[in-house]
C-alpha positions as CSV (number, residue, x, y, z in Angstrom):
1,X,-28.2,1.1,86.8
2,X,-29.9,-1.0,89.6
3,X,-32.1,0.4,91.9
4,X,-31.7,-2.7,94.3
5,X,-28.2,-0.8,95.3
6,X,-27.6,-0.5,98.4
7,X,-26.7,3.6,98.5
8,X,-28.1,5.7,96.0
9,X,-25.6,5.8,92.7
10,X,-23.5,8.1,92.1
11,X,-23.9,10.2,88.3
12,X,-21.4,12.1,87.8
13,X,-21.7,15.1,85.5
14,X,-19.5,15.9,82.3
15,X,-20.2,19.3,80.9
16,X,-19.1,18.8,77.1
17,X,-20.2,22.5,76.9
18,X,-18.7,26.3,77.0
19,X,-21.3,27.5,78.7
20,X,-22.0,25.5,81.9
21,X,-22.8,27.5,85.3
22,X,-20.6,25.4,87.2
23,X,-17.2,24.4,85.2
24,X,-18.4,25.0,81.3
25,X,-14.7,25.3,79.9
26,X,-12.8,24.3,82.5
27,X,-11.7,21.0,81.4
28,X,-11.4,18.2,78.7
29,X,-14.5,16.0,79.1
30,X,-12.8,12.7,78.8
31,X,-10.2,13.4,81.1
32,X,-13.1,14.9,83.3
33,X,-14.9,11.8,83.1
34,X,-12.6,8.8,83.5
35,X,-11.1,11.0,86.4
36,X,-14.9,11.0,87.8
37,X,-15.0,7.1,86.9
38,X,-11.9,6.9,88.9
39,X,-13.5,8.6,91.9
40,X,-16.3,6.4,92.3
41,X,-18.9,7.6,89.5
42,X,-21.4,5.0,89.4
43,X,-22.7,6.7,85.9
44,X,-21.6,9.4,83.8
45,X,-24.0,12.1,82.3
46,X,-22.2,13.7,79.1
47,X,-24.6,17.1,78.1
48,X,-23.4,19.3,74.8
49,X,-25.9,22.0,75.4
50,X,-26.2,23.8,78.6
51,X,-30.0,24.1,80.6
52,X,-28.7,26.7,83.2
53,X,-31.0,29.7,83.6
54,X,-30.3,31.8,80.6
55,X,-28.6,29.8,78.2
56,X,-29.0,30.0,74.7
57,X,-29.9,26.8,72.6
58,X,-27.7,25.2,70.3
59,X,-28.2,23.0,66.7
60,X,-28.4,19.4,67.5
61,X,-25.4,19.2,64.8
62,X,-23.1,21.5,67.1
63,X,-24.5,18.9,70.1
64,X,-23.8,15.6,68.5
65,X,-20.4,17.1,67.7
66,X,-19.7,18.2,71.2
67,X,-20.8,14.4,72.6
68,X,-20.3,12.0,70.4
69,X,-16.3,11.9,70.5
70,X,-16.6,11.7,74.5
71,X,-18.8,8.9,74.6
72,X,-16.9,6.9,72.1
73,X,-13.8,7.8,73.9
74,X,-15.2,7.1,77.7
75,X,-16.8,3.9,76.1
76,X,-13.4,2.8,74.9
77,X,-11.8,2.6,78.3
78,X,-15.3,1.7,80.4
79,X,-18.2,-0.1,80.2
80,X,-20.4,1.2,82.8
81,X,-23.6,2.8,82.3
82,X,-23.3,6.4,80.2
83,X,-26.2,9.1,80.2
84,X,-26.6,11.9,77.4
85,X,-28.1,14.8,78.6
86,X,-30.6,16.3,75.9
87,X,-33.3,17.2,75.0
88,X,-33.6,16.4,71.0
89,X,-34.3,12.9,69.6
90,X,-31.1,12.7,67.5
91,X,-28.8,13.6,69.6
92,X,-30.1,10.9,71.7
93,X,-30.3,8.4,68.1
94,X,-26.2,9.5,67.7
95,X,-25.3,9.3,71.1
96,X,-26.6,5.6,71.9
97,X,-25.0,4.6,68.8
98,X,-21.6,5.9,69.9
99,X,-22.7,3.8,73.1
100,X,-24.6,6.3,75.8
101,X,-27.2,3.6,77.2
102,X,-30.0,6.2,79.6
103,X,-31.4,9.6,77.9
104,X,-31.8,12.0,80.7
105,X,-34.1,14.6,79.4
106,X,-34.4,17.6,80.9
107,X,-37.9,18.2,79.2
108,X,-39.3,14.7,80.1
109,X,-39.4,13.8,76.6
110,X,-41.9,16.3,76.0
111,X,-39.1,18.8,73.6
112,X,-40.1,16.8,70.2
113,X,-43.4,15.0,68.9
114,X,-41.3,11.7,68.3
115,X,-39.1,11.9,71.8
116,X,-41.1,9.7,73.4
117,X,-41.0,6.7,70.4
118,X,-37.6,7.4,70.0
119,X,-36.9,6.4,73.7
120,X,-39.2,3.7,73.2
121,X,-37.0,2.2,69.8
122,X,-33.6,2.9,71.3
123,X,-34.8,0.9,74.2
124,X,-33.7,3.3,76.6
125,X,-33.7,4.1,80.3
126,X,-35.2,7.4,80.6
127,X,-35.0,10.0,83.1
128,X,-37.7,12.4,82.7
129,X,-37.4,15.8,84.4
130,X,-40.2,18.3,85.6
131,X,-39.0,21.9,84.6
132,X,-41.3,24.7,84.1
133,X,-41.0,26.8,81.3
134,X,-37.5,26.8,79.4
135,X,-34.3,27.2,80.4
136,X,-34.0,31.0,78.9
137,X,-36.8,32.3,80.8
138,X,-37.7,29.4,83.8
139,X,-36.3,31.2,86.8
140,X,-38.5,34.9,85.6
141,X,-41.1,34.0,88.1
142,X,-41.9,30.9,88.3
143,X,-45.1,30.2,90.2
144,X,-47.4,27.0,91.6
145,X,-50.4,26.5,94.1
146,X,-48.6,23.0,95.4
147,X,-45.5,22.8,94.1
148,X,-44.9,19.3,95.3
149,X,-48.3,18.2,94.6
150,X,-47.7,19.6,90.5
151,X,-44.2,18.1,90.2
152,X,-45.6,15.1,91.1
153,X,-48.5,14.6,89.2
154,X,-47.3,15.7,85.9
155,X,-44.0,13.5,86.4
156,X,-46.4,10.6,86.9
157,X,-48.3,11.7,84.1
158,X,-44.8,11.1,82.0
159,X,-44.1,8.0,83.4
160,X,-47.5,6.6,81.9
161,X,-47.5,8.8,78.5
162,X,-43.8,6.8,78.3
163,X,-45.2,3.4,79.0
164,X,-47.8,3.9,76.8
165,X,-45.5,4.6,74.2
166,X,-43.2,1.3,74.7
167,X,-40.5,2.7,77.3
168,X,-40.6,-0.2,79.9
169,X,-41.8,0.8,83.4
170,X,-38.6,-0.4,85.0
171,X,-36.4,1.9,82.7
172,X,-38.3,5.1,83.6
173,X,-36.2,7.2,86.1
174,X,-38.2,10.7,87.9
175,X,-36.2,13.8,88.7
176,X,-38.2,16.9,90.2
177,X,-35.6,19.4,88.8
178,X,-34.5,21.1,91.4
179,X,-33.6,24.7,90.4
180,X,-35.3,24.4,86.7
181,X,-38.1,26.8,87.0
182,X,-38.2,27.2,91.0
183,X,-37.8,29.5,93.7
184,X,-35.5,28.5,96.9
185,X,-38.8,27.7,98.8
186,X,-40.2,25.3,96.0
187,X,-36.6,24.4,95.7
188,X,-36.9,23.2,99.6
189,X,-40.5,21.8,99.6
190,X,-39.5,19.6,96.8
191,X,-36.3,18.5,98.7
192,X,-38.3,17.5,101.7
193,X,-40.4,15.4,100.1
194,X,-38.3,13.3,98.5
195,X,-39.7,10.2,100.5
196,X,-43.5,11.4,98.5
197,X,-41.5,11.7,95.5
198,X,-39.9,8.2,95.8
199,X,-43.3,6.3,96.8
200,X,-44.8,5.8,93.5
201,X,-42.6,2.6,92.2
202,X,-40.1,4.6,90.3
203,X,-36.6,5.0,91.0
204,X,-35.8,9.2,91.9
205,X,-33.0,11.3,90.9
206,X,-31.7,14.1,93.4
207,X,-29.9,16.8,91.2
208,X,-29.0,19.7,93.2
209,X,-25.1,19.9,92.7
210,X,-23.4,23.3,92.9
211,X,-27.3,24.9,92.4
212,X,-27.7,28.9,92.9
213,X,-30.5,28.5,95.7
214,X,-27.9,27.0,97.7
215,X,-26.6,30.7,97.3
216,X,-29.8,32.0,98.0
217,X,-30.5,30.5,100.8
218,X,-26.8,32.1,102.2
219,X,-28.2,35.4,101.3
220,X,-31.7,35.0,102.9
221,X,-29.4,33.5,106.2
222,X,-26.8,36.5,106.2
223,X,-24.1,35.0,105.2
224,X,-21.1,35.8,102.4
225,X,-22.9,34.1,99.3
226,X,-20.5,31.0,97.4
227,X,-19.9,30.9,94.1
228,X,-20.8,27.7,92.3
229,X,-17.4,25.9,93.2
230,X,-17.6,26.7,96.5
231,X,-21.0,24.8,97.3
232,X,-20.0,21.5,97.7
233,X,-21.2,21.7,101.6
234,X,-24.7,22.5,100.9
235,X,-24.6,19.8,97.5
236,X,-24.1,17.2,100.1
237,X,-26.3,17.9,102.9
238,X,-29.3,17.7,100.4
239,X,-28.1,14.6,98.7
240,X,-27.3,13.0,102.2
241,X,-31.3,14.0,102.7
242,X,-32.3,13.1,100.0
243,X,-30.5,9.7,100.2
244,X,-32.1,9.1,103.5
245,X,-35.7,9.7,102.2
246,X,-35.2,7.1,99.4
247,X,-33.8,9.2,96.3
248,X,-31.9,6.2,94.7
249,X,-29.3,8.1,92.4
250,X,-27.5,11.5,93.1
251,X,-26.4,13.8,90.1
252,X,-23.1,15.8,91.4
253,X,-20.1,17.6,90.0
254,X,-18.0,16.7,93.0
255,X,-17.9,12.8,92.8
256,X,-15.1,12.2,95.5
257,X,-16.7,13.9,97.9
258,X,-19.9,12.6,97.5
259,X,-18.7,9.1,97.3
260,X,-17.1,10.0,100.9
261,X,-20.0,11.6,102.2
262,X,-21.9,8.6,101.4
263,X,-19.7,5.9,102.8
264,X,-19.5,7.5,106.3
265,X,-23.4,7.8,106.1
266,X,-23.7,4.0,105.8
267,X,-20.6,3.1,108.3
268,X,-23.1,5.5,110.9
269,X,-26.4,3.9,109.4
């Protein structure tokens, strides 16, 4: 992945799970992801255990078994960049040897004492995540005194306990995690200050597809609230933000669309 592209990437997202919010169980995952590949994914990120509020862990076993035989099979048929989505070491260890080449962590490598010299021996790119709390109980009542200014520094704070550990600095992707342990208003603070987000010499992430504050944010305007499928409208109005402020890749379900959204941006730019 190069952050010298001229519009932010495009990651699209492959759900090897039951359980996802959005589409858990509604499709193959290989046929998902070549068809994303075939719409203009820039990267694929394959998860096995779902992170949406609520959700129930799973054995790393029952998570290598999920993503392992999607990688190998996307990997057959492309050799573009492939993310795993997890938070435990080996999972990460099996899926770069079935060929996965980022570890997107929703935990910032933070889930295991050896995550972060794990990331540092599989030579990974990284993408480290703030969330507070876990994904069971994150959305009780989450709470901060700057959100912004917290999401920031601990991300930063990341970025050098991953250097420190051997990750290179120009592997080391940020993500604010939108909707992992926020409310709609720290949802939106964080989304407007992408361009502070962006500033400190590591490429950003922008992961809001299909998220329930969209819905929130219907209900707190009065009108009929979507479902996660029918969200696409607000997905890319924040990534077309975000893009504008400087987020360099964009995490979405709905990789046509995006890819679309995008190209009109840059004809108007």
């Amino acid at each position: 992945m190069s952050a010298d592209y001229q519009l932010p990437l495009i990651m699209g997202i492959v759900n090897a799970t039951p359980d996802s919010f959005s589409d858990g169980g509604a499709y193959d995952p290989v046929a998902q992801g070549l068809r994303l590949i075939a719409e203009g994914a820039d990267v694929l990120d394959i998860g096995g255990e779902s992170t949406r509020p609520g959700a129930e862990p799973v054995s790393a076993a029952d998570e290598i078994a999920r993503v392992v035989p999607v990688i190998k099979a996307i990997r057959a048929e492309w050799d573009g960049p492939l993310s795993i989505d997890t938070l435990k070491p080996e999972v990460a260890r099996a899926a770069f040897t079935a060929g996965a080449t980022t570890w997107n962590d929703v935990t910032a490598l933070t889930h295991a004492p050896d995550s972060l010299a794990t990331a540092a021996e599989l030579n990974a790119e990284v993408i480290l995540m703030h969330m507070q709390g876990e994904p069971r109980t994150m959305q009780a009542a989450p709470r901060y005194d700057d959100v912004v200014a917290e999401v920031e520094a601990w991300l930063l704070a990341r970025a050098e306990a991953a250097m420190v550990a051997g990750v290179a600095r120009e592997k080391i992707w940020l993500d604010p995690g939108i909707g992992f342990g926020k409310t709609l208003d720290h949802n939106l603070a964080l989304i407007r200050a992408t361009e502070r987000l962006a500033s400190h010499g590591f490429p950003l992430l922008m992961a809001a597809s299909r998220k329930r504050f969209i819905a929130a944010l219907e209900e707190r305007e009065g009108t009929p609230v979507s479902d996660a499928t029918q969200r696409i409208g607000g997905t890319l109005a924040i990534h077309l933000y975000a893009a504008r402020k400087g987020a360099r890749m964009v995490r979405v379900h709905d990789v046509a669309a995006m890819r679309q959204a995008l190209q009109l941006w840059a004809a108007l730019a």
